[in-house]
C-alpha positions in Angstrom: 0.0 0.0 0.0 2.7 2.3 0.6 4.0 2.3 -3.0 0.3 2.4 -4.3 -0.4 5.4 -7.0 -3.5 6.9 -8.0 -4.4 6.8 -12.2 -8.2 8.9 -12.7 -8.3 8.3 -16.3 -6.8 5.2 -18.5 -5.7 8.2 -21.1 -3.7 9.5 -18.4 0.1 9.4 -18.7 0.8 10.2 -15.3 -0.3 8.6 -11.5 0.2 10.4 -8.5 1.7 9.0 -5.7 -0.6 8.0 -2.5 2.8 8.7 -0.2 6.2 10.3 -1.0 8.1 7.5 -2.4 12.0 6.6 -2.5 14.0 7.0 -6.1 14.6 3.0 -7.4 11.0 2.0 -5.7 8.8 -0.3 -8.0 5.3 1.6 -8.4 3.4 0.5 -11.3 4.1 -2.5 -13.6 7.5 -1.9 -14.9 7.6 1.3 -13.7 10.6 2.4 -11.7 11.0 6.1 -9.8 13.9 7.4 -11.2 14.2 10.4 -8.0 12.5 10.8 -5.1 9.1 11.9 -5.4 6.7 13.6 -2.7 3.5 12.5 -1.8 0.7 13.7 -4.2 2.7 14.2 -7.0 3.1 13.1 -10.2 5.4 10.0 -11.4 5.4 10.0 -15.4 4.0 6.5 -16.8 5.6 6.5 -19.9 8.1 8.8 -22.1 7.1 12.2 -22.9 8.7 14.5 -25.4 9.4 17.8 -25.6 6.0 20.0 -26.5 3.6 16.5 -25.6 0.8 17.0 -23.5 0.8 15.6 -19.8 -2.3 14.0 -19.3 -4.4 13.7 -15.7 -8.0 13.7 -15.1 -8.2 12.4 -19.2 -7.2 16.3 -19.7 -3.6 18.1 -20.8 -2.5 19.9 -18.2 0.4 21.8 -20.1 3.0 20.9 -22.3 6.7 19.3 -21.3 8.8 21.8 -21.6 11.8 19.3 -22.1 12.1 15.7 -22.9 10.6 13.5 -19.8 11.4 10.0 -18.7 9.0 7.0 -17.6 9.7 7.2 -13.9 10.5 11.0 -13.6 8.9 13.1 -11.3 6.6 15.6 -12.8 6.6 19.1 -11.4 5.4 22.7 -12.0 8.2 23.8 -12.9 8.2 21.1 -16.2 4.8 22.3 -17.6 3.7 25.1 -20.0 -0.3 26.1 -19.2 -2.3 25.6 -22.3 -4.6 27.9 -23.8 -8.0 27.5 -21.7 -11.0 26.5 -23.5 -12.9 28.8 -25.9 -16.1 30.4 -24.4 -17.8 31.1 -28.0 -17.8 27.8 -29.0 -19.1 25.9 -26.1 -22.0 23.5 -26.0 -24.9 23.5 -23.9 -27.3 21.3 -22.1 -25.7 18.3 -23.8 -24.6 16.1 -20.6 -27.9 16.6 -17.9 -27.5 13.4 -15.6 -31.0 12.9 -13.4 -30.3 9.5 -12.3 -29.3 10.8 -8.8 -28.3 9.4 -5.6 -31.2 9.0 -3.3 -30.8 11.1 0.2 -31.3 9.2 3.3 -33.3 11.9 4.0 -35.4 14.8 2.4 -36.0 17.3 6.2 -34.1 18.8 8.1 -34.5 21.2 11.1 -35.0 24.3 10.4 -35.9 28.2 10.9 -38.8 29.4 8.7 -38.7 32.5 7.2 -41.6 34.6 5.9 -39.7 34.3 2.2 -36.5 32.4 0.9 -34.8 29.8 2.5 -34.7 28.7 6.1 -31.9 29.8 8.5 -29.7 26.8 10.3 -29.0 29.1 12.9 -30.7 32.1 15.1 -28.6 35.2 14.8 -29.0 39.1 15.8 -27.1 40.2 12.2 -25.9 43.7 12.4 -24.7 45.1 9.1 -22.7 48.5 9.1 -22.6 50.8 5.8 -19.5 52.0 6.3 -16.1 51.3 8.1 -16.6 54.5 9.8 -18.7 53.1 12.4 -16.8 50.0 13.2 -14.6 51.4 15.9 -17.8 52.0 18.6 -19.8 49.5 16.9 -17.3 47.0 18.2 -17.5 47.7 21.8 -21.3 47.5 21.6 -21.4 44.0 19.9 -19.2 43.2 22.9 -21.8 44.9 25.3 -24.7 42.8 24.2 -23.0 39.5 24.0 -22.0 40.0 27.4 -25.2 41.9 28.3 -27.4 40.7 26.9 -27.5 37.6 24.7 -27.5 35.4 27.7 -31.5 36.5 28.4 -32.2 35.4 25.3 -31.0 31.4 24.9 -32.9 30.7 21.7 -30.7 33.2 19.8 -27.2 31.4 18.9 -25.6 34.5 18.7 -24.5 38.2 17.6 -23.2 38.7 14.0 -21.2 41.8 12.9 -20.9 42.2 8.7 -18.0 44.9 9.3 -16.4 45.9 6.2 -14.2 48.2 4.5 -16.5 50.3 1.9 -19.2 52.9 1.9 -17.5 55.6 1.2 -13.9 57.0 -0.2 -14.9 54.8 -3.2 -16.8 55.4 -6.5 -20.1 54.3 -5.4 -21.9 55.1 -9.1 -18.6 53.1 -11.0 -20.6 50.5 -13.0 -19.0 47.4 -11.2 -19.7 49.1 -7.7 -23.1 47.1 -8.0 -21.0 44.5 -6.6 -19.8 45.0 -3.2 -23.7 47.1 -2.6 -25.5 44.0 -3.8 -23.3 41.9 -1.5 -24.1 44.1 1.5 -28.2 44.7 0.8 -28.6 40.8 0.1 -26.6 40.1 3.5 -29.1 42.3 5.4 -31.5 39.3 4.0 -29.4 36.7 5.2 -32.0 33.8 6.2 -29.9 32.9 9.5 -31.1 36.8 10.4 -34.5 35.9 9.9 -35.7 39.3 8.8 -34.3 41.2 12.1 -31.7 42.2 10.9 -29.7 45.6 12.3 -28.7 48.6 10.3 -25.7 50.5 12.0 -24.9 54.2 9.4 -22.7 57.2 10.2 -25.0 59.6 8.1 -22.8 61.1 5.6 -21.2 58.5 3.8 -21.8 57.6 0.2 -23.4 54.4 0.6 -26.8 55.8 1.5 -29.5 54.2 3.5 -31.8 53.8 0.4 -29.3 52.7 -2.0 -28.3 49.6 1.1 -32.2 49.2 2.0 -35.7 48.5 0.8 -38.2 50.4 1.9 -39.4 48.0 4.5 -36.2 47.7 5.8 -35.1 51.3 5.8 -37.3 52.2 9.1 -36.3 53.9 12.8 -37.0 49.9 14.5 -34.4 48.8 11.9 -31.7 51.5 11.9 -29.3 53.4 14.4 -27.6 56.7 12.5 -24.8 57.9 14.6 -25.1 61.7 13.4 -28.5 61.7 14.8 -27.3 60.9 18.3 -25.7 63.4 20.9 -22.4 61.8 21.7 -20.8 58.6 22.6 -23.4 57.0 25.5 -26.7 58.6 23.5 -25.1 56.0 20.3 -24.7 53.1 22.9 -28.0 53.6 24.3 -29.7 53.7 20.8 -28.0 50.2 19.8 -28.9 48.6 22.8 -32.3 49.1 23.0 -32.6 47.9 19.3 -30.8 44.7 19.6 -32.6 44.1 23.3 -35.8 44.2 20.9 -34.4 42.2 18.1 -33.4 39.5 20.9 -36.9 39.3 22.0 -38.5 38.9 18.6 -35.6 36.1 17.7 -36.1 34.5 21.2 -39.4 33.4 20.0 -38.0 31.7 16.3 -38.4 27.7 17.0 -36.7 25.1 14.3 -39.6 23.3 12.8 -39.2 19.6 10.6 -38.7 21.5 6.9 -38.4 19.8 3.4 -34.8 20.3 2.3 -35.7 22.5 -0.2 -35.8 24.9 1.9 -32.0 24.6 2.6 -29.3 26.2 0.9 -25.8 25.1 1.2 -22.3 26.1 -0.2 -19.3 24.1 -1.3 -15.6 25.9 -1.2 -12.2 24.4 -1.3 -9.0 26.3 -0.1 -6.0 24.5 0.5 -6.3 22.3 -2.1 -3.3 19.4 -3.1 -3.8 16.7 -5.6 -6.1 14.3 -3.8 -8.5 17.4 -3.8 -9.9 16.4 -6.9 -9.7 12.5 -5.9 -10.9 12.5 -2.8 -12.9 15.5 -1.2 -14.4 17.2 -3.2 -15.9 13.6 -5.2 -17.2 12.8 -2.2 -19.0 16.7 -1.6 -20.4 16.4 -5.3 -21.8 12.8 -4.5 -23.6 14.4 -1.4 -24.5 17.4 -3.6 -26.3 15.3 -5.9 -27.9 13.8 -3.3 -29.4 17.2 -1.4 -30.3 17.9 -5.5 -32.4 15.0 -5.6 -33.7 15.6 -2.4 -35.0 19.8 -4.1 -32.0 21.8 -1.9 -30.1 24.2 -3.6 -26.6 23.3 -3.9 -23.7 26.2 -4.7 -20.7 26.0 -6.0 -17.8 28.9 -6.8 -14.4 30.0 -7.8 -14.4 31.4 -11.4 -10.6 30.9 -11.9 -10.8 27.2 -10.5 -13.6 26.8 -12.8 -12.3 28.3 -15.7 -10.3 25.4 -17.4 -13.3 22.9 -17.3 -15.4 25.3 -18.2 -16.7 23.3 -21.2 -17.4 20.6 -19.0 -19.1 22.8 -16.7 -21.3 24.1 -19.9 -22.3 20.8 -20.8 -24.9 20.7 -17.5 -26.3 24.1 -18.1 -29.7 23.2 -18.9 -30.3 26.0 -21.4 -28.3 28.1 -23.7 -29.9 30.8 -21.2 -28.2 29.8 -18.5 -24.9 28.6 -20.7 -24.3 32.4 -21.5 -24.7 33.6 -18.1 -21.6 31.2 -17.6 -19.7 32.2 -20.7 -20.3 36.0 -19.8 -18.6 35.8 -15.7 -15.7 33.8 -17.6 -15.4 36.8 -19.8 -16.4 39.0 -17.3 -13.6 37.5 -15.1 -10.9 37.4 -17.7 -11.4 41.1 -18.5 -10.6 41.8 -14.8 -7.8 39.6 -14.3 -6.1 41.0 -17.7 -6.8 44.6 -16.3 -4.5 43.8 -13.5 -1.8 42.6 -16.1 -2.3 38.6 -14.8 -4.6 35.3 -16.1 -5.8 32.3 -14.0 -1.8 31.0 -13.6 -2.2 33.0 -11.0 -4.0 31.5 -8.9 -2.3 28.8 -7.3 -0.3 29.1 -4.2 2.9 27.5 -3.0 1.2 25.1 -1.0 -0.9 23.5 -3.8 2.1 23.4 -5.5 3.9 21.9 -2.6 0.4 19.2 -2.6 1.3 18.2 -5.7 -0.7 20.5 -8.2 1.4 21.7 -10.6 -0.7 24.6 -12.4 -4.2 25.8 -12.7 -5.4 23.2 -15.3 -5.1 20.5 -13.0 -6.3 22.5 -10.0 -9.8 23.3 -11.8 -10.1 19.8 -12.9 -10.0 18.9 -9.0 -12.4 21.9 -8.0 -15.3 21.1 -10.1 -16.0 17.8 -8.3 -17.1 19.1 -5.9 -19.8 19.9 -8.3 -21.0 15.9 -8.6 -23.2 15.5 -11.6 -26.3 17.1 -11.3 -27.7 19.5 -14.0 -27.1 23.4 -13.7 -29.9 25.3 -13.2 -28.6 28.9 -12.8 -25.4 30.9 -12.6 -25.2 33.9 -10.6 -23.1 37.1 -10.2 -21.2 38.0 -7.6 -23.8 37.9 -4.5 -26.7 37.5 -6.3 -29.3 35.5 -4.8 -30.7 32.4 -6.4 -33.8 32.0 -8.8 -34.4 28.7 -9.4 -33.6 25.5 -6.7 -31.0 22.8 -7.4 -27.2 23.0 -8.2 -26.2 26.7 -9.6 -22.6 28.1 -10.2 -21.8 31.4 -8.2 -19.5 33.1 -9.8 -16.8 34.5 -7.2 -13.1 35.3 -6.9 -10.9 32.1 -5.7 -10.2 34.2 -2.4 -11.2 31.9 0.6 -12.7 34.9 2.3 -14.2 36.6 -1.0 -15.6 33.6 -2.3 -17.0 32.5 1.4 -19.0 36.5 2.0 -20.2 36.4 -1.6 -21.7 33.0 -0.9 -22.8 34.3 2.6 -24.8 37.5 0.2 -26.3 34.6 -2.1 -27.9 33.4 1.1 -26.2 30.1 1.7 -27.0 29.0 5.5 -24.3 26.3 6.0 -21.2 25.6 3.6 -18.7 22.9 3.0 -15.2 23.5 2.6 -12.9 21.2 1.1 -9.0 21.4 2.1 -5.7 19.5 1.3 -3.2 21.4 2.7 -5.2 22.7 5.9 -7.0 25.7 6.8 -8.9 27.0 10.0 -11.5 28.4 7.8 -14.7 29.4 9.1 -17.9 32.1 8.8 -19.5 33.4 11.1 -22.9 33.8 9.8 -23.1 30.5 8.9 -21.4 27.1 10.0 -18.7 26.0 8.2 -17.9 21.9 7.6 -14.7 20.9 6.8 -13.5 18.0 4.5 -9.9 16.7 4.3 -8.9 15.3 1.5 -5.6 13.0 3.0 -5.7 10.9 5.9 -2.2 12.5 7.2 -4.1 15.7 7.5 -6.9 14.5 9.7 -4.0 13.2 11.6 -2.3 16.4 12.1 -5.6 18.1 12.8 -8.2 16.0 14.4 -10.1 18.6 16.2 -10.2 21.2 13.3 -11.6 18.4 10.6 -15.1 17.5 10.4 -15.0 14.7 7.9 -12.0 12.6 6.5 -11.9 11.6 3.0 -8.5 10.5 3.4 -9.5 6.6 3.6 -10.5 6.7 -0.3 -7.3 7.0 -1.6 -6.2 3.6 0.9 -9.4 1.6 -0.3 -10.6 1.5 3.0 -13.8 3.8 1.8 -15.3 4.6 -1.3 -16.7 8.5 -2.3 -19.7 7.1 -2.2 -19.6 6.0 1.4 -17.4 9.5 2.4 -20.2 11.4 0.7 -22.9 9.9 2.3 -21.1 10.2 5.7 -21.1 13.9 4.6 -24.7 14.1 3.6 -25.3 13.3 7.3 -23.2 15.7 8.4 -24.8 18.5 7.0 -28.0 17.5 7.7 -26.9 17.2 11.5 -25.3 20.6 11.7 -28.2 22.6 9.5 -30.4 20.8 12.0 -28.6 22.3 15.1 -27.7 18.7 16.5 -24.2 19.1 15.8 -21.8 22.1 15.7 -19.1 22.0 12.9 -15.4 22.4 14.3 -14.8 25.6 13.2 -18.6 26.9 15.2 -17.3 24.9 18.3 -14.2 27.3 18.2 -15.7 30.8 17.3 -13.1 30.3 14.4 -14.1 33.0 11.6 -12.5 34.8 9.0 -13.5 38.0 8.2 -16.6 39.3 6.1 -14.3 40.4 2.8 -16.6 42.5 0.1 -15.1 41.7 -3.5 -15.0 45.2 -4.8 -13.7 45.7 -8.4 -14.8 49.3 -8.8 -12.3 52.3 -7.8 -11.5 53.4 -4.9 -11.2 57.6 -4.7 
């Protein structure tokens, strides 16, 4: 077992080893290692020459940049990135697999809301329009979790959605519709069900009707500090709100709710090369299962999307929803040309270090997480959802981006696939994490949720590791279970993506 290698595809003309093996070790048939190689990287299967494609996932991850031996250890630094698939000439709605896993279950536990999905948790959300405010903000968030939160034990807990916009930015530059959608559809988060907090300083650019409907935009909703006299007449004014906002949540009960009602995230950060072997296979075979079972399933990261993207298009059930995809891709490689870079640069040295050698064969990894269900909608940037079942938000690779513009499209628990290892977590919404090697689980036991380590030993299969998973999430959106990173209070922070000037 310790020599064993990993082959996805019989095209493939590489195998990456399951753990770092010794240079003269037998690994394959007549295959020797001519050098040490590290665990999760890629041993070559046969001879490749110069300019011939290296071949994983039945897909050419660049081009050998020199002459390569059967038995030599393929690296990054051996590999020139291909030209990423045309987006004019892709196909749609030509691979839409229904034949789904059945769920164990189709309910979970849940808090109903008077429209949209149902919160997995009971939170006081507090959103701020401008970084202004944050400095005395702060000390009252601390004031009512120590004050007052404790009266009220059916609300889980106080949520700040600090930022850094509002003002000092171009607020009417077209792509500024970003980071204000993110912000009014996090006001609408379903864990805040509908008591949500409105904390303005009064004469930043990010007015109170631009941020809120009209419903929203009301004296039981919002505390302005210009309107206040002083430091202790502000205090006052946020405390009575959230005392009331406590009292209303106190009453919110979780109720048995059809999992359609549920909305969920998927995320990897930290990824190495049993990412796409492991992890997240066994998140897209639990995807497809809350699909079947009429959840709404997310999934993100343009860049790590980018180079299947034809694969991706291929499930889009219309050529509607196939040129919503084709657009953010353009959209996306407008922005990253602007800054004078492509999708190469996107991986980090610790994918790299896991075995990935370049963007190609990171994205072929990322998008099983997807599983195989049909796409019903693509989104931008912290847009909410239309339409129920697996959709493609299209959000920056950022960890922290990605995670607060999948916290604006309203998911209410996400998954989060990791390799390398990551202390990851949101606050507004419990975070599950899945390890794709059995050495990390090892290393961190109590910040893992779920292992998927034991597929690449044989000991369990994705479909097992993603049914174990299915359970989990329906567990922890339930409130039976708290994730890791919840047990912890381990959050990242709220991170707007903002493309549009800053003045």
């Amino acid at each position: 077992m310790g020599n064993r290698m990993i082959k996805i595809n019989e095209t493939d003309n590489v195998a990456i080893t399951v753990n770092a093996i010794s240079a003269g070790t037998h690994v394959m048939d007549d295959i020797l290692a001519n050098e040490d190689i590290p665990q999760g990287h890629k041993i070559a299967l046969c001879d490749v020459g110069e300019g011939e494609p290296i071949i994983r996932y039945g897909v050419t991850l660049g081009y050998a940049l020199h002459s390569i031996n059967k038995g030599d250890w393929i690296n990054e630094h051996m590999l020139e990135l291909p030209i990423p698939p045309a987006l004019d000439e892709m196909e749609f709605a030509t691979n839409l697999n229904t034949d789904l896993p059945k769920p164990p279950v189709r309910t979970f536990m849940g808090y109903p809301n008077k429209d949209g999905y149902a919160g997995t948790r009971n939170i006081l959300g507090i959103v701020t329009t401008v970084q202004c405010v944050t400095g005395v903000f702060n000390n009252a968030v601390k004031r009512i979790k120590k004050e007052l939160l404790r009266k009220y034990p059916n609300v889980d807990d106080v949520v700040a959605i600090n930022h850094a916009y509002g003002c000092g930015v171009a607020i009417n530059a077209p792509e500024a519709k970003i980071p204000i959608r993110m912000l009014q559809n996090m006001v609408k988060h379903p864990n805040f069900g509908g008591e949500t907090m409105v904390i303005s300083l009064g004469c930043e650019k990010l007015t109170l009707e631009m941020l809120l409907d009209a419903e929203y935009n009301t004296p039981e909703n919002v505390v302005t500090f210009q309107n206040e006299m002083g430091h202790q007449a502000i205090m006052s004014k946020i405390m009575e709100m959230a005392e009331n906002k406590l009292k209303k949540l106190n009453e919110r009960v979780r109720v048995e709710l059809p999992l359609s009602q549920l909305c969920i995230g998927l995320q990897c950060g930290g990824s190495d090369a049993f990412s796409g072997v492991t992890a997240n296979p066994s998140a897209g075979y639990a995807s497809d299962m809350l699909v079947n079972a009429g959840a709404t399933v997310m999934f993100s990261e343009v860049t790590e999307v980018r180079d299947g993207v034809h694969i991706i298009a291929e499930r889009c059930v219309s050529e509607e929803v196939g040129k919503k995809l084709a657009d953010e891709m353009k959209w996306y490689d407008q922005y990253l040309s602007n800054g004078q870079v492509d999708r190469s640069a996107n991986p980090t040295p610790g994918n790299k270090k896991g075995g990935l050698s370049n963007i190609v064969e990171k994205a072929m990894g990322s998008i099983a997480k997807s599983g195989s269900s049909p796409i019903v909608e693509v989104l931008s940037p912290g847009e909410r959802p239309t339409k129920k079942g697996m959709i493609f938000a299209a959000t920056p690779a950022s960890d922290f981006v990605c995670g607060s513009c999948q916290l604006s499209s309203g998911v209410t628990l996400q998954v989060f696939m990791t390799g390398r290892g990551t202390p990851y977590g949101l606050e507004a919404a419990p975070v599950i994490k899945v390890c794709s090697r059995n050495d990390m689980k090892n290393m961190w036991q109590d910040l893992i949720d779920v292992n998927a380590g034991p597929i690449t030993t044989g000991e369990s299969t994705i479909q097992e590791i993603g049914t174990q998973l299915f359970n989990e999430i329906i567990d922890v959106a339930s409130g039976r279970k708290k994730s890791l990173a919840e047990q912890y209070e381990i959050y990242n922070d709220f991170t707007l993506f903002n493309p549009a000037p800053i003045t």
